[in-house]
C-alpha positions, 0 to 999 in steps of 0.5 A: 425650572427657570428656563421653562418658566421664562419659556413660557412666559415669554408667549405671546396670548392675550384673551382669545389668542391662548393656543400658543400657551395651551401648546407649550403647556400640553407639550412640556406634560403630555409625557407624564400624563395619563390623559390630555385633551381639549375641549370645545371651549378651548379648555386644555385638560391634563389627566394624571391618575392618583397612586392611590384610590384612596386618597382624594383627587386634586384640582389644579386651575389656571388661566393661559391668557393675558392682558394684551392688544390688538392690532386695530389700524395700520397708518400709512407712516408704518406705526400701528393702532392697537385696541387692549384685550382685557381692563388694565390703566392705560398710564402703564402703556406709554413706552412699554415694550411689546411683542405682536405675534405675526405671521412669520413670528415674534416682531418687537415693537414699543409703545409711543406718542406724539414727542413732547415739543409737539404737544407742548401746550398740553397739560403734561400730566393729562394721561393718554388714552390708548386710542392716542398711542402707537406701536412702532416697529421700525416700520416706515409704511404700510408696504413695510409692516406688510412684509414684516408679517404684521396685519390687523387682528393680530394679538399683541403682549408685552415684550419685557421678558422674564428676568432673575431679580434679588439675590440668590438666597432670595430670588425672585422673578419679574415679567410681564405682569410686573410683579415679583413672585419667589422663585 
């Protein structure tokens, strides 16, 4: 279950980005359910029949995005700007890491500014507004994030996986989202 559970988590689908989650999910069910489909809002629908016409029916619902990014501008020193996808602080973004969703799959990446002694008359406990951040990703120029199969539009999420905290009498698991659900 964990497995699964990591596997899915670790998608990339912010706001308007979802498919790669709708399929993962459609592909894990699709066997045990009596029907599947999409709708023409992008709605994934999974059908199983009750064991008993008596018994009433039950509705599960959930959401397949996230909070996330964009990729708003690519500078010519390789570092990208980014837009958020849905309302988060931007006090958690500053050397978060991410994953942005390429075309040639997953490239990792990490939140950043300017470096302290750069900005060392400025008052250190202001916070950054997303707009002064960049996403580097080893990238020295435009060329480079090019061939990395990285372009503007493309979505963005966090890129701290899933991990196994506690102990096993009491585990628990922590991800993007940065909160502790039992397991």
């Amino acid at each position: 279950m964990y497995q699964l559970l990591k596997e899915l988590c670790e998608l990339v689908g912010p706001s308007g980005f979802e498919q790669d989650v709708q399929r993962f999910i459609r592909d894990q069910v699709k066997d045990g359910a009596d029907e599947v489909q999409v709708d023409a809002l992008g709605n994934l629908i999974v059908k199983i029949n009750a064991t008993d016409p008596e018994m009433p029916s039950v509705l599960l619902a959930a959401h397949a995005d996230e909070i996330g990014l964009i990729v708003k501008k690519i500078e010519p020193n390789g570092t990208l700007r980014f837009e958020k996808l849905g309302g988060f602080d931007d006090r958690i973004l500053l050397a978060q890491p991410v994953t942005i969703k390429g075309s040639e799959g997953y490239v990792e990446g990490v939140i950043g500014t300017l470096s302290m002694h750069y900005v060392k008359w400025d008052n250190p406990k202001r916070i950054d507004s997303h707009r002064e951040l960049y996403i580097d990703i080893g990238a020295s120029s435009v060329e480079e994030v090019a061939e990395m199969g990285v372009k503007v539009g493309q979505p963005i999420s966090y890129g701290s996986g899933l991990k196994l905290i506690g102990d096993k009498k009491r585990s628990r698991v922590v991800g993007k989202a940065g909160r502790a659900v039992r397991f």
